[in-house]
Structure formats: structure tokens, C-alpha cells
C-alpha positions in Angstrom: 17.9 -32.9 48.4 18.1 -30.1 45.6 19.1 -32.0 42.9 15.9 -34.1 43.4 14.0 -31.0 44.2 14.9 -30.0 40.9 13.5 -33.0 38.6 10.3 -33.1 40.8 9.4 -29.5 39.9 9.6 -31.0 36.5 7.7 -34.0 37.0 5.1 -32.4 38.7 4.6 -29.6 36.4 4.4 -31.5 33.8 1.7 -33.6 35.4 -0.2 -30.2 36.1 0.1 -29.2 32.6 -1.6 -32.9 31.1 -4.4 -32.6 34.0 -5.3 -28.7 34.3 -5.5 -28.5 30.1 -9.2 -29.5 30.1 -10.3 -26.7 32.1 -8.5 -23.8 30.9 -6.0 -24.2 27.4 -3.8 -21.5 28.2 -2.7 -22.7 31.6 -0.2 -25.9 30.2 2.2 -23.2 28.7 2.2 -20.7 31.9 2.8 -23.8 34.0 5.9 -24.7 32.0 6.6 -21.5 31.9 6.8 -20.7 35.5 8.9 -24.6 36.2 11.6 -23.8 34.0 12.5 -20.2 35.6 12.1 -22.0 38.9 14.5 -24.8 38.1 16.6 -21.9 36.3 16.8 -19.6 39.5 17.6 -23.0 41.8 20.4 -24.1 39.7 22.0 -20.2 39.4 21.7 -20.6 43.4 23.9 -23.8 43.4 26.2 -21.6 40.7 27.0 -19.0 43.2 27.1 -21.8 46.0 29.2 -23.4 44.8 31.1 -20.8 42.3 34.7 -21.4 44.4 34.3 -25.5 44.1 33.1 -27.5 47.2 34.0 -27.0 50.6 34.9 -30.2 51.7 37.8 -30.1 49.1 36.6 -32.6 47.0 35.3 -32.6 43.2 31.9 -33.2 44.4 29.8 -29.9 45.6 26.6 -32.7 46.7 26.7 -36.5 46.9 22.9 -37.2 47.9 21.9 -41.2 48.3 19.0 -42.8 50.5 18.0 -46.6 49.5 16.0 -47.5 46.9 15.6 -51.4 46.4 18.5 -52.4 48.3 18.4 -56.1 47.9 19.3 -55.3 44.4 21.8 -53.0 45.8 19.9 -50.0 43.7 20.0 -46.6 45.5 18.5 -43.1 44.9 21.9 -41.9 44.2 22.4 -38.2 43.2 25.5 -36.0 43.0 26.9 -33.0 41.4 30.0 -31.5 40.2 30.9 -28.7 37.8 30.4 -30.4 34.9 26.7 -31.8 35.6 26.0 -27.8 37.3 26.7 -26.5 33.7 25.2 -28.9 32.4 22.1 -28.2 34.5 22.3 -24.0 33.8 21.6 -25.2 30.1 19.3 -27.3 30.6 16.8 -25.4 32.2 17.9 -22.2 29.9 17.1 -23.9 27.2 14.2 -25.4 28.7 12.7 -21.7 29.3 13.7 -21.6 25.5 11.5 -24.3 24.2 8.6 -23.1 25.9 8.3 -19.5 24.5 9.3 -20.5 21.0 6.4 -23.1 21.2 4.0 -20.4 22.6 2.3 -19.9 19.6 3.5 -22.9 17.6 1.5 -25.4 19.2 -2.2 -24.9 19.2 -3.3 -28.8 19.6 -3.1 -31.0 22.5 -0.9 -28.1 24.1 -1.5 -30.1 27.7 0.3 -32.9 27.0 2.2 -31.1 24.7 4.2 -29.7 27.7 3.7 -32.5 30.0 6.0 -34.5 27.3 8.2 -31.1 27.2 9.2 -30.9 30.9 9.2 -34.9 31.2 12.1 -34.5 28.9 13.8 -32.1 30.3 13.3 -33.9 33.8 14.8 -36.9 32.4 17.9 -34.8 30.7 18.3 -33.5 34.2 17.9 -37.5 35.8 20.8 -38.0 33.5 23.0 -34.8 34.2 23.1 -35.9 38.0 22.2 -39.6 38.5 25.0 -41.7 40.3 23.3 -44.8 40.2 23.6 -46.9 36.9 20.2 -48.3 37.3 18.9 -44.9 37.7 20.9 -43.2 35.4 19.2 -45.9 32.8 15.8 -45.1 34.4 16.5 -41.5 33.1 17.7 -42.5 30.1 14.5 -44.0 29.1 12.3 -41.2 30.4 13.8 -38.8 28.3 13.7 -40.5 24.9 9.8 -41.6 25.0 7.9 -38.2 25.7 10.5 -36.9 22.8 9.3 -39.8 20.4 6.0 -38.4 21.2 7.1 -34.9 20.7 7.8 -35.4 17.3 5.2 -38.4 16.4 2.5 -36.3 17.5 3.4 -32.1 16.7 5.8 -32.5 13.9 5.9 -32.3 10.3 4.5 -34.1 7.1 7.0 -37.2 7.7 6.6 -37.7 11.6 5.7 -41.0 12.0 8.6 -42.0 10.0 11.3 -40.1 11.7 9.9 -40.8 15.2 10.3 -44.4 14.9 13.2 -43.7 13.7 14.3 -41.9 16.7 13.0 -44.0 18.5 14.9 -47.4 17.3 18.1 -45.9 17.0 18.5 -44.7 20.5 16.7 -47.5 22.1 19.0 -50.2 20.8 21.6 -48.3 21.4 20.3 -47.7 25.1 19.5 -51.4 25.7 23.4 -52.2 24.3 24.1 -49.9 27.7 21.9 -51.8 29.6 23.8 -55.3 29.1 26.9 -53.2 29.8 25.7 -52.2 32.6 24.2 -55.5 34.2 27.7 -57.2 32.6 29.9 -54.4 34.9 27.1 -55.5 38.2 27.3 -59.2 38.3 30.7 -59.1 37.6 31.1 -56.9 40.8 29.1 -58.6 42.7 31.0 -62.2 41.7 34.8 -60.2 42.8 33.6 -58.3 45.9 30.2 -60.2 46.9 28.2 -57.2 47.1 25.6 -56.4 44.6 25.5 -52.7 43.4 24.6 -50.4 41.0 26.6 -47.5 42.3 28.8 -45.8 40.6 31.6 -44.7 43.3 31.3 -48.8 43.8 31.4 -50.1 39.7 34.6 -47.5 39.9 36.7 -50.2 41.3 35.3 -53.2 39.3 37.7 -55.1 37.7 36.1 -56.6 34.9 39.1 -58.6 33.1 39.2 -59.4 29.2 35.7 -58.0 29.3 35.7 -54.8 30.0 36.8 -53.9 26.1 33.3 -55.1 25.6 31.4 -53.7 28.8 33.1 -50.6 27.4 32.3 -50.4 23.5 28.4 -51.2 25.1 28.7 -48.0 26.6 30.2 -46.3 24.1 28.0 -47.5 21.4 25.2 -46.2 23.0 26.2 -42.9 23.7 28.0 -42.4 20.1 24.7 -43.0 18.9 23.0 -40.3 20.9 25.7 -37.9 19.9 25.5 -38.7 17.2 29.0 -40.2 15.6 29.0 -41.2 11.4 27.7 -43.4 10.7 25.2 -43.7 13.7 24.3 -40.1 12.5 21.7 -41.3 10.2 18.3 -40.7 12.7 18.8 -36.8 13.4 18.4 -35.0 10.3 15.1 -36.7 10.1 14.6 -36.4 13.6 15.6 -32.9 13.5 13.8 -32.3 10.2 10.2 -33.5 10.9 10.6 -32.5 15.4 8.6 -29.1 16.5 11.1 -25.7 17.3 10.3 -26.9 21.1 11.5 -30.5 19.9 14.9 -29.1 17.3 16.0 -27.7 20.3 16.2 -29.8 22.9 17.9 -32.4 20.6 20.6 -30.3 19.6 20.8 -28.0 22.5 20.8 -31.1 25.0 19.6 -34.7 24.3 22.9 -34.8 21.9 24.9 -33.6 25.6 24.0 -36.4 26.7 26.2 -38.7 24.7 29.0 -36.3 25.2 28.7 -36.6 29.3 27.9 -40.5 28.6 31.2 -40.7 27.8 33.0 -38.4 29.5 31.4 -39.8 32.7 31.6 -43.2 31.9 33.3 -44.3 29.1 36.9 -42.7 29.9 36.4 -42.9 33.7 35.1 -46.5 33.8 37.4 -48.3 31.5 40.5 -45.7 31.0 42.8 -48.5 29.5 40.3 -49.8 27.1 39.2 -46.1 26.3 43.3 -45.2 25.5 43.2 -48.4 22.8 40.7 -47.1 20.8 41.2 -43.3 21.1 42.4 -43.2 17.9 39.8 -44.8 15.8 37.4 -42.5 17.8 39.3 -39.7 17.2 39.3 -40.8 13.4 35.5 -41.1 13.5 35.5 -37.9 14.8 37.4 -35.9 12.3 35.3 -37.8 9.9 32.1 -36.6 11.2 33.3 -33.0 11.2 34.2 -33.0 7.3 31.2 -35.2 6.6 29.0 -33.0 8.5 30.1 -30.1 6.7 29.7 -31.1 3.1 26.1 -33.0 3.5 25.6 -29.4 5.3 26.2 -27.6 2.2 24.5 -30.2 -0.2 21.0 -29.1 1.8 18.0 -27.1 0.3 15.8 -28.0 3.7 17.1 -25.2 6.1 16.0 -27.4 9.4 18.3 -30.8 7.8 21.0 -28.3 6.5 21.6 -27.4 10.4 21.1 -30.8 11.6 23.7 -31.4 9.3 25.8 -28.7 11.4 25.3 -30.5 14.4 26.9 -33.9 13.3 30.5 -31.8 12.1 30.1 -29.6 15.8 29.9 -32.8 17.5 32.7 -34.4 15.8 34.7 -31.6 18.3 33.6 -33.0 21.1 34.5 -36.3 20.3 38.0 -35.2 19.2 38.3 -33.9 22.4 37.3 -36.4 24.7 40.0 -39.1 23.3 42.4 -36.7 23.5 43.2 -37.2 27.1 44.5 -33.9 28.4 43.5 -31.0 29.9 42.6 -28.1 27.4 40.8 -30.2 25.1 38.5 -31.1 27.9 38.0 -27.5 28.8 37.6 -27.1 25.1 34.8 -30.1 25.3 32.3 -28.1 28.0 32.9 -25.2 26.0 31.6 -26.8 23.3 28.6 -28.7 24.6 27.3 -24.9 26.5 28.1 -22.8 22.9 26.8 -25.5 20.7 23.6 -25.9 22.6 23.2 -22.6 22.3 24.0 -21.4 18.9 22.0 -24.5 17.0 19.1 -24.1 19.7 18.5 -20.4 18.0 19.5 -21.5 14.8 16.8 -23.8 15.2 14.7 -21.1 16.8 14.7 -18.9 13.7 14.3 -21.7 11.1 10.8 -22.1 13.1 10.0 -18.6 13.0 10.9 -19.0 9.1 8.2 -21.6 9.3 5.9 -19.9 10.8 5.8 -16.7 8.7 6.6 -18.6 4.6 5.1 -22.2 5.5 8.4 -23.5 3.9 11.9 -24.9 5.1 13.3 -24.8 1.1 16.0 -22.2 1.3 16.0 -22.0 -2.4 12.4 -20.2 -2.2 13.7 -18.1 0.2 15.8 -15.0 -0.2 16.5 -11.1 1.0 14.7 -11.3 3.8 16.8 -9.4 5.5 14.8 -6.5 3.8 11.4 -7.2 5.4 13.1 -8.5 9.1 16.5 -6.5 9.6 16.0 -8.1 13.1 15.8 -11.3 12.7 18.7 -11.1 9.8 20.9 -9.4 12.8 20.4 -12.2 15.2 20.4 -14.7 12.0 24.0 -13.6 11.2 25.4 -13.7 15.2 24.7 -17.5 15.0 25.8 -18.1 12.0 29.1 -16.5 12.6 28.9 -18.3 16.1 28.7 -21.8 13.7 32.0 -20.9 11.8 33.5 -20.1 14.8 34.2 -16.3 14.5 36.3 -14.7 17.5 34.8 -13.4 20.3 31.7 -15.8 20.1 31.6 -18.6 22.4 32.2 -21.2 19.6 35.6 -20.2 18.8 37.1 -20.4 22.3 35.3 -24.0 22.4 36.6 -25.0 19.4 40.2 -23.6 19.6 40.7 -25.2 22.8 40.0 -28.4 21.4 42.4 -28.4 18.6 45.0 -27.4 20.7 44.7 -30.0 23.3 44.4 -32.0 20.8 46.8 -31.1 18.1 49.5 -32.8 20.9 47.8 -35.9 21.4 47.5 -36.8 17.4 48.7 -33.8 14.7 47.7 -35.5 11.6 44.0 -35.7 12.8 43.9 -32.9 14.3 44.8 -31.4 10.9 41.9 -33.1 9.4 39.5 -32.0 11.7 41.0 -28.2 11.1 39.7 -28.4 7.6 36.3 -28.8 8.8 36.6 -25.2 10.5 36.8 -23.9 6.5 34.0 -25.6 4.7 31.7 -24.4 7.5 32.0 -21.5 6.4 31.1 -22.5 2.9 27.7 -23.8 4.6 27.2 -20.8 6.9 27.3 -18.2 4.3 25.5 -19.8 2.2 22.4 -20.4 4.5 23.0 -16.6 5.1 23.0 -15.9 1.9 20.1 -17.7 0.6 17.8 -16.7 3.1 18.7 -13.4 4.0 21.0 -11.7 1.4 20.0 -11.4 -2.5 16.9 -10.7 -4.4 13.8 -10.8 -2.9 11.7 -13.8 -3.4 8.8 -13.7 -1.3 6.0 -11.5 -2.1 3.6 -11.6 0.7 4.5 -9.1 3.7 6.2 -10.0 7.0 6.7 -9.2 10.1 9.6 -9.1 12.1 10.8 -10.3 15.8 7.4 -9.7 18.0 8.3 -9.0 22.3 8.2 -12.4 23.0 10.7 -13.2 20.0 13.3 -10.6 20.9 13.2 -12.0 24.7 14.0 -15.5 23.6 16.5 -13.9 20.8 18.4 -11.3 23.3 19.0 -14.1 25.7 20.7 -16.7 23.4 22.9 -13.9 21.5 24.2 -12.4 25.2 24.9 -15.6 26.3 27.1 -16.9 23.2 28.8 -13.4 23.4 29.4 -13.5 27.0 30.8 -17.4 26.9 33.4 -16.0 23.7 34.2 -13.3 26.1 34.4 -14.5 29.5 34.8 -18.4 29.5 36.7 -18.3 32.2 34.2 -18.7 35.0 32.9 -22.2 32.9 36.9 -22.9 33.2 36.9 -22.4 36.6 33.6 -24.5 36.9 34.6 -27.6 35.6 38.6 -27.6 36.4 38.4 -29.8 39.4 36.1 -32.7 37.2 38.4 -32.0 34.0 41.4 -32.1 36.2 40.1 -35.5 37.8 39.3 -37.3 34.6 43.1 -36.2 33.8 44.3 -37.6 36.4 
């Protein structure tokens, strides 16, 4: 009942936010506020719960269902493992994120502002948790439309454009899924008789010569949302025109969800179709990590150059995934949890770069460092944390998926290795154009306010602590990683 607990404190918040704006404007942001910690200390509850894996011996820590519309054989099926609690802790510490860093950012409509905020975190967490594939779609959809308004409504000059943007991309890759899905139901229900939408039950389906088809439906969708070249082309602009609030929860966890879209379907659904195309994926995915890097590079617009970032991180995960063993899979949470987190404050501090010059052009930027030794301090963690310097959580992420997957395909893996090199080429020089050199800007500025450094002190312990002690992740996700293995 937890797991549902959680996405109504969302829902309902949310809700209060919308209504209780018209009496008093500063309530929407205190009620987030306040739903985000509480979601946050719930899911570190079910961390230590559950911190020495379930007790019934199983992968599964809680497998909640009651019946929904059951002569459609739909159910309110919820369950967690290690991989959707992780998944969870980011989630809502991101979520806490979003909210400070668009505390003073948004000064219109700040109501429903948050209302579309915690609707898509609430449908983020729908998706981190839902076992039923009609659900899991319901989810799917909730989180994508309060985000289209998130950007159509608070972003930048070009909203419009990269909101519907957004928004047809991911929703034709999301109705692809949902002929996959309703392909995968009716042809259970024709073998076995019994129409359902479960997952534990769609395990054993046997859908024939078409589940190479079923499968690339699934996978299409969620490559999309990940994104994979040359589905990439919505985020930058997404990423680009989007509010901080907005930057962050797409790279930090609406791109997660393509990764967990496939590890939780994709590979466990249709594991023989999966193995025949690993390679190509694999291929897309070393592709994506080069490509990401150099359009990277090529960027004067400090918000698309990290987007760019995001595309050649992702191409990790993806490399991972089709490898099929162990370590890269361990390598793949890593990822998702330190990627989240070091684009999220990357993000973070290109909005606070907003804020204080009104531009994103890193060429009329430069030795700021000077006027906000703060900000350059935490500026130069993340991006060190993006070209994957030891003892930062991105390098254990990363070096655990070239190993796992330098056995399953060398050349490849070789390829994507390059990748690690020219992001360095972009890191330092973001670093260098906005923070090192001559000064550029003339009017004065101030550094990391209280409110800053919370948000800022938060992110940089937790990619320290993850390159320090990934362990306890390890440990987390070993019995779902082990599974999938199996």
C-alpha cells in the first residue's frame, strides 16, 4: 500500500498547489515543497527496509495488486525491487531539487506551475513501480502531458515549438508501445484464454513470429525517450527552451525511463529477439556516445551543449543493457543514479547563469569564476563528474560498463571508449568559457545564496559519495541484475 501511498501524496499535492494558489501565491511552492521530502523520507524507509533484499527470498521486496476493471483483466498492480527503489530515491531527490531551483524562477501561474511539477513526478514514479501494462501506459501518459505544459507554458523564446515537439516525438513513440502492448494481450488471451494485462502473466506469453515486432514496438518507444540517434532530435530543444525545474527532470529522470523501459521489458519480455539485435543497438549506442560528444563541442548555447551531453551519457546505458551480463548492468544503475545527478546540477547552474546574465551564449560569458568562486567550485565537480574523473560517481558507472561490455563485443566497446576522450574536449571547454579567462561581463554578481548552496551541497555529496561507496547501489540492485542475467 506504500508504493501507492507514495504517488497519491503526489497527486494530491499537486491538486492542493492548482486550488490553494488563488488565495495565497506562496503556498504552491511550500506544498511541493513539503510532498517531495515526504515521499523522500518514505522511500529512505523502504531503503533501510529493505537494505538486506526481501524476506521472503525473492527479488521482489512488495508485490501489491487489488482489481481494477477485471473483465478486461486490468489490475491495480504495483511492485518493487531494487532497481525501481533506486529508481524511486532519485526521483523524489531530484524532485526536492526542482522545486527549490524553481523557487524564485517561476513568478507566474506558480499554482499550476507545481501541480504540473509533482503530476510529473507522480507519473515517473507510476512508471518506476507499475506491474500492470495497462497502467504502466496510464503512467506513461501522465507524465509526458503536464511536462509539455511545463515547457509550453514557463519556458523560453521558442516554447511552443519545442513543446510540440516533445510532445510528438514521445507520443508516437508511446502509442507504437501501446499496439505492442494490446498485440502481446490478445495474443495471450487467444493461447491461454485469459485476458490480462499483467506482467508476471505477459511473462509467459508466447507470441511466435511476432514477437520480433511486439518487441521493436517496445523498444522503439523507449529508444525514443532515452533518447537513441537518431530519435535524439526533440531534447536539445526540449532541453533548450524547458524551465531549470523542467531541464532537470528530463535529464535527471524522464530520460530513466527509457532505460528501465527496456531493461524491464524489452530484454525480460522478448530475451531471444533482444539477443538478435543487441548488436545493432549496441552500435547505435556507441554512435550516440561519439555523436553526442562532438555536437556537444560544436555548441555556443550552454543549456543545448549539455543536452548534447546527455545523448553521448546515454549511449552508456544502452551499451550496457545489450550486453547481457552482469557488471555492465551494475554499470547501467550506476549510470542512470550519477547521470541524473550530475546533468540535473549542470542544468541547475546553467539556470542560475540565466538568472544572473539573461543569456545561455557561452561565448558572452567568461571568468566568472572571479565574481562566484562558489558556483565555479561546484561548476567544476560536475563537470569533472561528466568526463568521468575517479572518485566521482560517473566513473565507477561508466567503467563498469565498458568492462562488462568489452567481453560481450571489443570492437564496440573500443568505439564507445573514444567517447570517454572527446568529453573532455567539451567539458573543459564549457569550463573554460564560462568560468576561466578574461572577464567579459561588466555588471556585478552575486554568488550561491542559502537556498543555492542547499540544493548545490546535496547534489555534489551525493555524486562523491556514489564514486566512493557504490557498493550499497550494488548490493541494491544485485538480486534484479542477477535475475535479468539469468
Amino acid at each position: 500500500m506504500i508504493l501507492a501511498e507514495l504517488i497519491a501524496i503526489l497527486l494530491i499535492g499537486g491538486l492542493l498547489c492548482w486550488l490553494l494558489a488563488r488565495w495565497n501565491s506562496a503556498l504552491p511552492k511550500w506544498i511541493a515543497l513539503f510532498s517531495a521530502i515526504g515521499g523522500l523520507l518514505l522511500t529512505v524507509l523502504l531503503c533501510w527496509q529493505y537494505k538486506n533484499g526481501a524476506q521472503n527470498g525473492s527479488e521482489w521486496f512488495i508485490n501489491y495488486q487489488v482489481s481494477w476493471i477485471p473483465s478486461f483483466g486490468i489490475s491495480f498492480h504495483l511492485a518493487l525491487d531494487g532497481l525501481s527503489l533506486v529508481l524511486l530515491l532519485l526521483t523524489f531527490f531530484l524532485g526536492i531539487v526542482a522545486v527549490l531551483c524553481s523557487w524564485n524562477e517561476i513568478k507566474e501561474k506558480q499554482g499550476f506551475y507545481y501541480f504540473n511539477l509533482l503530476w510529473t513526478l507522480a507519473g515517473i514514479c507510476g512508471v518506476f513501480v507499475a506491474m500492470d501494462l495497462f497502467l504502466f501506459y496510464f503512467f506513461w501518459e501522465v507524465m509526458l502531458v503536464p511536462m509539455y505544459f511545463l515547457i509550453a507554458i514557463w519556458g523560453d523564446a521558442n516554447r511552443r515549438y519545442a513543446s510540440f515537439k516533445f510532445f510528438i516525438f514521445t507520443q508516437a513513440g508511446g502509442l507504437l508501445m501501446l499496439l505492442a502492448i494490446l498485440a502481446l494481450y490478445f495474443i495471450h488471451a487467444q493461447q491461454t484464454g485469459v485476458y490480462s494485462f499483467d506482467y508476471f502473466d505477459l511473462l509467459h506469453a508466447s507470441p511466435g513470429a511476432a514477437a520480433k515486432w511486439i518487441m521493436m514496438g517496445f523498444l522503439f518507444a523507449f529508444m525514443v525517450k532515452l533518447p537513441v540517434v537518431p530519435l535524439h532530435n526533440w531534447l536539445p530543444d526540449a532541453h533548450g527552451e524547458a524551465p531549470t525545474g523542467g531541464s532537470l527532470i528530463l535529464a535527471g529522470l524522464l530520460l530513466k525511463t527509457g532505460a528501465y523501459g527496456i531493461i524491464r521489458f524489452v530484454i525480460t519480455l522478448f530475451p531471444r529477439e533482444a539477443q538478435q539485435v543487441a548488436w545493432w543497438v549496441m552500435l547505435l549506442g556507441a554512435i550516440g556516445i561519439l555523436y553526442g560528444a562532438f555536437l556537444a563541442f560544436a555548441q555556443t548555447d550552454l543549456k543545448r551543449l549539455i543536452a548534447y551531453t546527455s545523448v553521448s551519457h546515454m549511449g552508456f546505458v544502452l551499451l550496457g543493457i545489450f550486453a547481457f551480463n552482469e557488471i555492465a548492468l551494475q554499470g547501467v544503475v550506476m549510470q542512470i543514479l550519477t547521470h541524473g545527478i550530475s546533468t540535473g546540477a549542470l542544468f541547475v547552474i546553467a539556470g542560475m547563469l540565466k538568472e544572473r546574465l539573461h543569456t545561455r551564449d557561452i561565448n558572452r560569458m567568461g571568468g566568472l569564476w572571479t565574481a562566484m568562486p562558489s558556483m565555479g567550485g561546484v561548476a567544476m565537480v560536475f563537470t569533472m563528474a561528466a568526463l568521468g574523473l575517479p572518485v566521482l560517481g560517473n566513473f565507477i558507472a561508466e567503467f563498469l560498463v565498458l568492462i562488462g561490455a568489452f567481453s560481450a563485443n571489443a570492437a564496440l566497446t573500443v568505439l564507445a571508449t573514444l567517447g570517454l576522450i572527446f568529453s573532455a574536449f567539451y567539458a573543459l571547454r564549457m569550463m573554460q568559457k564560462v568560468f576561466l579567462g578574461p572577464v567579459t561581463v561588466t555588471v556585478p554578481l552575486r554568488d550561491l545564496n542559502a537556498r543555492e548552496y542547499i540544493m548545490m551541497a546535496a547534489l555534489t555529496i551525493s555524486i562523491i559519495v556514489l564514486g566512493l561507496f557504490p557498493q550499497p547501489v550494488l548490493d541494491m540492485v544485485k538480486g534484479v541484475v542477477g535475475a535479468l542475467v539469468d
